[in-house]
LUMVOVO-239521 format. One record per residue: residue number from 0; z, y, x of N, C-alpha, C in turn. Coordinates in Angstrom, 2 decimals. Each point is the difference from the previous one (the first is absolute). Layout:
N
<rec i="NUM" n_c3="Z" n_c2="Y" n_c1="X" ca_c3="Z" ca_c2="Y" ca_c1="X" c_c3="Z" c_c2="Y" c_c1="X"/>
...
end
This chain:
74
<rec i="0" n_c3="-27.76" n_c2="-70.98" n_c1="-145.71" ca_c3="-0.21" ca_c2="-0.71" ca_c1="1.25" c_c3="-1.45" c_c2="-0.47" c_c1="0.13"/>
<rec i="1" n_c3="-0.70" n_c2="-0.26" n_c1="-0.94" ca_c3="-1.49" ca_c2="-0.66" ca_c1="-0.04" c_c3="-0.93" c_c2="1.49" c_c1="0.14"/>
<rec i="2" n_c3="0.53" n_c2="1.22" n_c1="-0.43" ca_c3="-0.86" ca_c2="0.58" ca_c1="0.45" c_c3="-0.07" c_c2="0.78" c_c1="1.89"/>
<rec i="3" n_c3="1.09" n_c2="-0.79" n_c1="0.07" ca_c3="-0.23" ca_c2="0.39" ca_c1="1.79" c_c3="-0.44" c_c2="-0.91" c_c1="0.51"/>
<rec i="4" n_c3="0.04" n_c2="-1.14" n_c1="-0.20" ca_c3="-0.93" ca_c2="-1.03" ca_c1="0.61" c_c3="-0.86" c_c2="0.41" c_c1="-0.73"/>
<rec i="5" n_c3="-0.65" n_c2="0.32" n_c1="-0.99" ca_c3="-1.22" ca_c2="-0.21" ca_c1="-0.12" c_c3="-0.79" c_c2="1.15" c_c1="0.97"/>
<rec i="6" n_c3="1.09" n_c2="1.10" n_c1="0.01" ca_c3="-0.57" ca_c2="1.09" ca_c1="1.20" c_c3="-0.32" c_c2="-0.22" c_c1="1.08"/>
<rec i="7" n_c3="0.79" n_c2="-0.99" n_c1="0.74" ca_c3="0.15" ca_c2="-0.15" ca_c1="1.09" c_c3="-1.26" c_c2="-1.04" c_c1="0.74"/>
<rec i="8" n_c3="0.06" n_c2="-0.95" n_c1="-1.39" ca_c3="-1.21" ca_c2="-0.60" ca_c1="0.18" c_c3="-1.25" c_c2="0.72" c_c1="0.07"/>
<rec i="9" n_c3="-0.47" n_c2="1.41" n_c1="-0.53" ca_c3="-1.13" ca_c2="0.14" ca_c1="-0.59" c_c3="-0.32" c_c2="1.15" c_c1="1.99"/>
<rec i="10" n_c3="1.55" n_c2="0.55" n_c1="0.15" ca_c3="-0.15" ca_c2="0.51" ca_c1="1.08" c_c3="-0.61" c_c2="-0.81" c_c1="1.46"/>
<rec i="11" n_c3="0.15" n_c2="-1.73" n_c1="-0.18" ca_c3="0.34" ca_c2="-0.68" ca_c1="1.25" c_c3="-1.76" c_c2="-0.47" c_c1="-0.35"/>
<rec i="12" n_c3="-0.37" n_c2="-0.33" n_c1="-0.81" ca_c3="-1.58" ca_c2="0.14" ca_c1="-0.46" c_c3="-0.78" c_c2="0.72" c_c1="0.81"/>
<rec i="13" n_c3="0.26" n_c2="1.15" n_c1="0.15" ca_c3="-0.81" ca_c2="0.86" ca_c1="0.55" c_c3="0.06" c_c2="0.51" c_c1="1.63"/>
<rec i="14" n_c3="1.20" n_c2="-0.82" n_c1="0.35" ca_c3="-0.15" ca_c2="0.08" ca_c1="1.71" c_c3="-1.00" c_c2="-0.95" c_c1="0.98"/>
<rec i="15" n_c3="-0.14" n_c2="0.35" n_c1="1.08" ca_c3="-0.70" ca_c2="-0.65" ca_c1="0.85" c_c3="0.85" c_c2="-1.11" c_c1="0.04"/>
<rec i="16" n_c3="-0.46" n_c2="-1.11" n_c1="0.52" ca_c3="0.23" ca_c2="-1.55" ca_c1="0.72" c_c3="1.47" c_c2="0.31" c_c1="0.85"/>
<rec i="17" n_c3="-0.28" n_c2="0.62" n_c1="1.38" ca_c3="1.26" ca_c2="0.06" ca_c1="0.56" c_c3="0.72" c_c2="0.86" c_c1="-0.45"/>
<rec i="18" n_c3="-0.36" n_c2="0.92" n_c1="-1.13" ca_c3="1.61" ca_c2="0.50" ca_c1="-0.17" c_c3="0.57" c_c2="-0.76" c_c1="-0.85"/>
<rec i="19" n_c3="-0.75" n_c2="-0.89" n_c1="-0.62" ca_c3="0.88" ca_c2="-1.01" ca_c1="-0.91" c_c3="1.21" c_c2="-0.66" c_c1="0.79"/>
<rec i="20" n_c3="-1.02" n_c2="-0.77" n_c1="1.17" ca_c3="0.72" ca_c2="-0.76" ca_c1="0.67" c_c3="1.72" c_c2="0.78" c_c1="0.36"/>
<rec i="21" n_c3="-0.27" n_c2="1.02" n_c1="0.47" ca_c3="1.28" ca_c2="1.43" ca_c1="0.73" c_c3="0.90" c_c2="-0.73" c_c1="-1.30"/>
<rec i="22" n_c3="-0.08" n_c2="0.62" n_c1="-1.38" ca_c3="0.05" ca_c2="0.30" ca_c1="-1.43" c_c3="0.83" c_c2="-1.62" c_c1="-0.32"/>
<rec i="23" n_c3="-0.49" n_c2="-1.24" n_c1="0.71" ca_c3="0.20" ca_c2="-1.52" ca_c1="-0.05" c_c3="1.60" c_c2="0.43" c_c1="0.66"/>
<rec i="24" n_c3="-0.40" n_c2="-0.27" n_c1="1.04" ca_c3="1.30" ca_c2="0.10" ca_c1="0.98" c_c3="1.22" c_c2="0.51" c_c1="0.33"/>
<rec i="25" n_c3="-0.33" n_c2="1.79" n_c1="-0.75" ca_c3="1.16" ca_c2="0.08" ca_c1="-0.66" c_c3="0.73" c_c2="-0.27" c_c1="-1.08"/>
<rec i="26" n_c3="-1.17" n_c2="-0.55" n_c1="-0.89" ca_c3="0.99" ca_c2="-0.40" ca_c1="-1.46" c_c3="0.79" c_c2="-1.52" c_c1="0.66"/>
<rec i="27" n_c3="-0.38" n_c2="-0.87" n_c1="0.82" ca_c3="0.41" ca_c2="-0.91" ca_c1="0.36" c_c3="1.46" c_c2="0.09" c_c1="0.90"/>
<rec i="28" n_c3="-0.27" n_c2="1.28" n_c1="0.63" ca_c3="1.62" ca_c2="0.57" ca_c1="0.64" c_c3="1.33" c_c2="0.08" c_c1="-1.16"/>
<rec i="29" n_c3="-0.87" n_c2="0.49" n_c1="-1.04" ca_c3="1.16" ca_c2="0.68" ca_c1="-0.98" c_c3="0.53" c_c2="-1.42" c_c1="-0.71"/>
<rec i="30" n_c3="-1.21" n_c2="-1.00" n_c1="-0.54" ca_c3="0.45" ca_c2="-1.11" ca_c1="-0.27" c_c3="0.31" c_c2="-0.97" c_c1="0.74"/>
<rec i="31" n_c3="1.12" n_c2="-0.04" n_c1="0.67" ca_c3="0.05" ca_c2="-1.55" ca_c1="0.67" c_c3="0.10" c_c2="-1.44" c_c1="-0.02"/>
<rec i="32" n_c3="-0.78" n_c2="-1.14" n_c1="0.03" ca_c3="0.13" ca_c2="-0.93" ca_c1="-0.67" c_c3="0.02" c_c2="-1.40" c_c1="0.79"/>
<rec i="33" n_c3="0.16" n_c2="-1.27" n_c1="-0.68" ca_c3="-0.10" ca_c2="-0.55" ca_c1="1.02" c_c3="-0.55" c_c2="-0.31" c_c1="1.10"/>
<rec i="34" n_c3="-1.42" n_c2="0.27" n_c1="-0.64" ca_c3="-0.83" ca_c2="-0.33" ca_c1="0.97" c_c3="-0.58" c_c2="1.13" c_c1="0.93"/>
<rec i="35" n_c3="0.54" n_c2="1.49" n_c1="-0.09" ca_c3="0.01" ca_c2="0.77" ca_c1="1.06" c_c3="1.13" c_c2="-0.59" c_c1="1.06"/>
<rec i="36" n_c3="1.32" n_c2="-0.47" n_c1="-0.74" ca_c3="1.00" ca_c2="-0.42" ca_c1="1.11" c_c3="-0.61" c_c2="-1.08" c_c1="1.27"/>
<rec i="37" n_c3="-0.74" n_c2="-0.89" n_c1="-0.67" ca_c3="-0.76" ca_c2="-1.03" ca_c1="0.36" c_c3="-0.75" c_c2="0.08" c_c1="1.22"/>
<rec i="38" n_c3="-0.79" n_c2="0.83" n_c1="-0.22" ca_c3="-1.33" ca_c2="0.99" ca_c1="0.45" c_c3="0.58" c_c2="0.51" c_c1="1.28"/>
<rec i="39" n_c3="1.06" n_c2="0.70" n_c1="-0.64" ca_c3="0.98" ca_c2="0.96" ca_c1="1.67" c_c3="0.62" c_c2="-0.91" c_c1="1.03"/>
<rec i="40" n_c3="0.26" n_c2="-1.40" n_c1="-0.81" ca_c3="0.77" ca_c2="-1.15" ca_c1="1.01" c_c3="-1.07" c_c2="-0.53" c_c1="0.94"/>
<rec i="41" n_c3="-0.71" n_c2="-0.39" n_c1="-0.66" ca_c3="-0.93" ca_c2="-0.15" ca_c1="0.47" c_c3="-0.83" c_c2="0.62" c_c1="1.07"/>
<rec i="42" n_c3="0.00" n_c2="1.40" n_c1="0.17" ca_c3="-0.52" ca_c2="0.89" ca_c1="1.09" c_c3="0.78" c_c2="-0.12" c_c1="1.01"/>
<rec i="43" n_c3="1.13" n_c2="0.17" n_c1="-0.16" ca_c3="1.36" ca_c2="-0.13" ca_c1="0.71" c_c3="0.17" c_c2="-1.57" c_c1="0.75"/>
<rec i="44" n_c3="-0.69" n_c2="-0.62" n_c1="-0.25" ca_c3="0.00" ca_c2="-1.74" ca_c1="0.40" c_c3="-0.97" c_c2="0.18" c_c1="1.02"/>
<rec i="45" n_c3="-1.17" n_c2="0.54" n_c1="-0.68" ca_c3="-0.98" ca_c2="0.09" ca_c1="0.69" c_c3="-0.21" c_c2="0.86" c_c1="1.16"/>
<rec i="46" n_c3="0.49" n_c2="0.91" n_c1="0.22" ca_c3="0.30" ca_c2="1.03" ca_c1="0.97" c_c3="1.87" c_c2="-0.69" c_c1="1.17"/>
<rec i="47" n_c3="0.49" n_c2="-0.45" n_c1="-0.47" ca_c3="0.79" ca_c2="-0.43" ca_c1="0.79" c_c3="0.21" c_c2="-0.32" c_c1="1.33"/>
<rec i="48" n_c3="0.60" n_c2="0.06" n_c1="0.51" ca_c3="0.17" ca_c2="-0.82" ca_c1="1.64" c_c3="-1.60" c_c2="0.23" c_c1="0.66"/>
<rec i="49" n_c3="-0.78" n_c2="1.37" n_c1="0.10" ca_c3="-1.33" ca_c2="0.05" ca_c1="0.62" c_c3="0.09" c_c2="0.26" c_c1="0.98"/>
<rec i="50" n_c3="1.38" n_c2="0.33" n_c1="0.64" ca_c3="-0.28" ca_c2="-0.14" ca_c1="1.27" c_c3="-0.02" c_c2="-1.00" c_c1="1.14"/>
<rec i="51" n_c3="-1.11" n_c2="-0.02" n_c1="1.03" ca_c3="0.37" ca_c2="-1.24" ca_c1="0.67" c_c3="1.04" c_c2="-0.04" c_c1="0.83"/>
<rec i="52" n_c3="0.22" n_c2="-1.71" n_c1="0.20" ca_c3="0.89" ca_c2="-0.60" ca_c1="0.69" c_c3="1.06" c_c2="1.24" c_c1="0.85"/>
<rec i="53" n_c3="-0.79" n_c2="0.22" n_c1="1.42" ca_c3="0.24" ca_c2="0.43" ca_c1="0.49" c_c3="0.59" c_c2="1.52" c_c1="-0.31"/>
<rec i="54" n_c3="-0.83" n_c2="0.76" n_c1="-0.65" ca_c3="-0.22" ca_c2="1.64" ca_c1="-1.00" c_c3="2.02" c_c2="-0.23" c_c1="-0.57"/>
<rec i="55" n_c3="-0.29" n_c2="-0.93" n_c1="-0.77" ca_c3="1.39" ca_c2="-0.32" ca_c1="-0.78" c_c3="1.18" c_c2="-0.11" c_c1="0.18"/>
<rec i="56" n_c3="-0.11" n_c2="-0.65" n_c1="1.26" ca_c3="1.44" ca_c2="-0.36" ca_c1="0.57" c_c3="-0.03" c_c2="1.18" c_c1="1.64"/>
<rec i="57" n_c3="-0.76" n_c2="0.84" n_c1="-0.19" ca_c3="0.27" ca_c2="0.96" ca_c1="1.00" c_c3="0.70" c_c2="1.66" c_c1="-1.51"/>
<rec i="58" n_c3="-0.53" n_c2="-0.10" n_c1="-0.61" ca_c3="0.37" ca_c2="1.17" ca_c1="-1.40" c_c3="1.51" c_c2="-0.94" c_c1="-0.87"/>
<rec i="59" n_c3="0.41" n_c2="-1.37" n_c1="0.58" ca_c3="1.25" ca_c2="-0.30" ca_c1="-1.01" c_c3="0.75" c_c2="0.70" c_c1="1.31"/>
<rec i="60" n_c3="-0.23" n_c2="-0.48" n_c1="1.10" ca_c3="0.86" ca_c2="0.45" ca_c1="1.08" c_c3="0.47" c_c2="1.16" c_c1="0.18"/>
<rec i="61" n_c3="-0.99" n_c2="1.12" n_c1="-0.02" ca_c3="-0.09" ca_c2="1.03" ca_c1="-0.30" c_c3="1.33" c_c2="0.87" c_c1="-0.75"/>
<rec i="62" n_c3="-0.39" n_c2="-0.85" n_c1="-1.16" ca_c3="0.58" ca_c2="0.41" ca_c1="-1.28" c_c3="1.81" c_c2="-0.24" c_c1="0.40"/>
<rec i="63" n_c3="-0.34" n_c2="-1.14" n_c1="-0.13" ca_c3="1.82" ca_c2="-0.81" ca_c1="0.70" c_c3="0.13" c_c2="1.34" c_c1="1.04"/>
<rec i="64" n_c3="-0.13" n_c2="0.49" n_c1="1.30" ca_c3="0.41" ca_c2="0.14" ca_c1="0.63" c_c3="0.33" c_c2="1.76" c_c1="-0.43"/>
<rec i="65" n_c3="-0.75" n_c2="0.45" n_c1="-0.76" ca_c3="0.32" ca_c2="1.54" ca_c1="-0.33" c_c3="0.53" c_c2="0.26" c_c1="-1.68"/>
<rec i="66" n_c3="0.11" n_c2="-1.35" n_c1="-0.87" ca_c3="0.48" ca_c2="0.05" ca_c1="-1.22" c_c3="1.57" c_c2="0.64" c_c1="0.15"/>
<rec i="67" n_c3="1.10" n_c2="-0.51" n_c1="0.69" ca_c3="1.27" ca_c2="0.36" ca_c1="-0.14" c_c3="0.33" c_c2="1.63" c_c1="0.83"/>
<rec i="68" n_c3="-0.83" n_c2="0.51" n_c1="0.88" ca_c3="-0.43" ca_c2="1.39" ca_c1="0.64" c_c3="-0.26" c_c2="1.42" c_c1="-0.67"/>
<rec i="69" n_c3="1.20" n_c2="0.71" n_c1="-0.26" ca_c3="-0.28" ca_c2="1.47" ca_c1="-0.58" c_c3="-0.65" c_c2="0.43" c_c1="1.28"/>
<rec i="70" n_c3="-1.07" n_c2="0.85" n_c1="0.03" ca_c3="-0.74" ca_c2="0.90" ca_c1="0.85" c_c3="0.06" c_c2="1.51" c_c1="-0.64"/>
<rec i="71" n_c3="0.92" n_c2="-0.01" n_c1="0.65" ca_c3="0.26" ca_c2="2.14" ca_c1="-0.33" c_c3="-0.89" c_c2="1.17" c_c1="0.27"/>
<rec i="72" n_c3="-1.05" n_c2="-0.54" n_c1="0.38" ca_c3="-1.37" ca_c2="0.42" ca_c1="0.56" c_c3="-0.57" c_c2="0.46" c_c1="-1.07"/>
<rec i="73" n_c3="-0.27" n_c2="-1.02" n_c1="-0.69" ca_c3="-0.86" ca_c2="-0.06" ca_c1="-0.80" c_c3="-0.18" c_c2="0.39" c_c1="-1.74"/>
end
């Protein structure tokens, strides 16, 4: 096992800057941890309810009014 990390390390050495970063992000997919969970709640908080007032309660309406509607059309 130490000699694939040590490979892996000697491989990640020799990349450019952003492919590290690429190289970051997926090892962070494969490991999930708390503080990716954290991280994702967080976006999700932050992105929430962006639509305005008005935007919002014209798209819930929307929604209500064609949610229970099979369209055979489509």
């Amino acid at each position: 096992m130490t000699a694939v990390l040590e490979s892996i390390v000697r491989d990640l050495r020799e990349l450019p800057a952003p492919k590290l970063v690429e190289v970051s992000q997926y090892i962070h997919t494969l490991h999930p941890s708390a503080g990716s969970a954290s991280r994702q709640l967080a976006a999700i908080r932050a992105t929430a309810g962006c639509m305005s007032g008005e935007d919002g309660e014209d798209f819930e309406r929307a929604v209500r009014e064609t949610a229970d509607r099979i369209d055979g059309h489509e």
